[in-house]
C-alpha positions in Angstrom: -26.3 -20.1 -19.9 -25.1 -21.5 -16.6 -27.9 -23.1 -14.0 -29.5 -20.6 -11.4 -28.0 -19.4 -8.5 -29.0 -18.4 -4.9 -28.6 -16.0 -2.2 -29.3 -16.1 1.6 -30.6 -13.5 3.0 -32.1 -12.8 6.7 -32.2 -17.2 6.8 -33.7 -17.3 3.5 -32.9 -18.6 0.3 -34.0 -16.5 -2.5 -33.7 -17.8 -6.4 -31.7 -15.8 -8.8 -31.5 -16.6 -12.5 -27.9 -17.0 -14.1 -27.3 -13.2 -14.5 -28.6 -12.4 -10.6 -32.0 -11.4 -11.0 -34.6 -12.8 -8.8 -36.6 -15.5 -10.5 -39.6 -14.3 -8.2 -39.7 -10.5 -8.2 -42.6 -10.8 -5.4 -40.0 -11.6 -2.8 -38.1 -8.5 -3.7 -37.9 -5.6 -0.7 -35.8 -2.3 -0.1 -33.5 -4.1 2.3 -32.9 -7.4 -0.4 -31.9 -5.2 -2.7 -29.6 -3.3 0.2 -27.5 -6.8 0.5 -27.1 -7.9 -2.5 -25.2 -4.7 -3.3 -23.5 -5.2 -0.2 -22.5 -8.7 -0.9 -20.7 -6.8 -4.0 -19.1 -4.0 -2.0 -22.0 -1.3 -3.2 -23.4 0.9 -0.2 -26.6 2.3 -2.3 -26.8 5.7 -2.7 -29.9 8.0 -2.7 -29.3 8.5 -6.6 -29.0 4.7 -7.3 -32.4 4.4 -5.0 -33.6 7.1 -7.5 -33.3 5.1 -10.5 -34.2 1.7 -8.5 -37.6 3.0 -8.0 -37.8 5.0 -11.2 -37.4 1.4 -13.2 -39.7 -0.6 -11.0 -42.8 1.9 -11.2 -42.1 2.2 -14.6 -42.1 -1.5 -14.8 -45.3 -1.7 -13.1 -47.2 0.9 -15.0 -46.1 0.2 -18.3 -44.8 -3.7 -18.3 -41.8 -3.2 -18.7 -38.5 -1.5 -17.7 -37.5 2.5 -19.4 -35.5 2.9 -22.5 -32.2 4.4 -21.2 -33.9 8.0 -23.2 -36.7 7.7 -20.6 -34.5 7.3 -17.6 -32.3 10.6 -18.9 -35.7 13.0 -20.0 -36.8 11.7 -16.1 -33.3 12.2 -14.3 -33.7 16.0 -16.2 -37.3 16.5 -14.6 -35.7 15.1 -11.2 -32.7 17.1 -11.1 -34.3 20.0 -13.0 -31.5 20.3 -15.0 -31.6 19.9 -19.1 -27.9 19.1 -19.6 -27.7 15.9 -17.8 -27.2 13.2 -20.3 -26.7 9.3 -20.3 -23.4 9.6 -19.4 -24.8 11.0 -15.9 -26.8 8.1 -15.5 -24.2 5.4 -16.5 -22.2 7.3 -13.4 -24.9 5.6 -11.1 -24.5 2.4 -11.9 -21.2 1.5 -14.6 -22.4 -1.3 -16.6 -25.6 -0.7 -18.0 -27.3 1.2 -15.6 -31.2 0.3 -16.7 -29.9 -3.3 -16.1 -28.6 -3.0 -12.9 -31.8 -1.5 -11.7 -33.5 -4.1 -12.7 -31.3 -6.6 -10.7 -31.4 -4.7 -7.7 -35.1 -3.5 -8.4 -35.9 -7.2 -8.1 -36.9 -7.5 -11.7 -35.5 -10.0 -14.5 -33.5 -8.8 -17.4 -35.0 -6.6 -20.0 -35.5 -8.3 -22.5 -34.4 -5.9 -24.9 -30.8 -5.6 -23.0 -27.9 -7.9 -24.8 
């Protein structure tokens, strides 16, 4: 694993762990998570918001981030639609969507994630 990294933001230096996540997810806000997807080319739509704050309130109820089942049997309640399935959330975000959330939710890797 390499050392951590860090990103400026608004003349402030914020601490990422080797894989981008914030080492303090206290610091995290809406418009953070806004440039680090910018700094990557990613202009966040209101679906990836969706699953943002979908992760981090299930992180804060329960501890820990959703299974990727729990994401899809929400997205279904959200979209009130039955047929949506993971491959509608991995449109959101490509590479392991529940991940991604987590990095841009301002919380560290799942642990169960490889």
């Amino acid at each position: 694993m390499s050392d951590p990294k860090t990103f400026e933001f608004q003349g402030e230096l914020f601490e990422l762990d080797a894989d981008g996540h914030l080492l303090d997810p206290s610091r995290w806000s809406p418009a953070l998570a806004r440039a680090m997807a910018a700094e990557e080319g990613v202009e966040l739509s209101d679906e990836q918001w969706w699953l943002i704050r979908f992760v981090r309130e299930h992180q804060t109820r329960y501890g820990t981030p959703p299974l990727m089942r729990v994401v899809v049997a929400a997205l279904r309640e959200a979209r009130a639609d039955p047929d949506l399935t993971s491959r509608d959330v991995y449109r959101l975000f490509r590479d392991n969507p529940v991940r991604e959330a987590c990095r841009l939710g301002g919380y560290p890797k799942p642990d169960w994630c490889i």
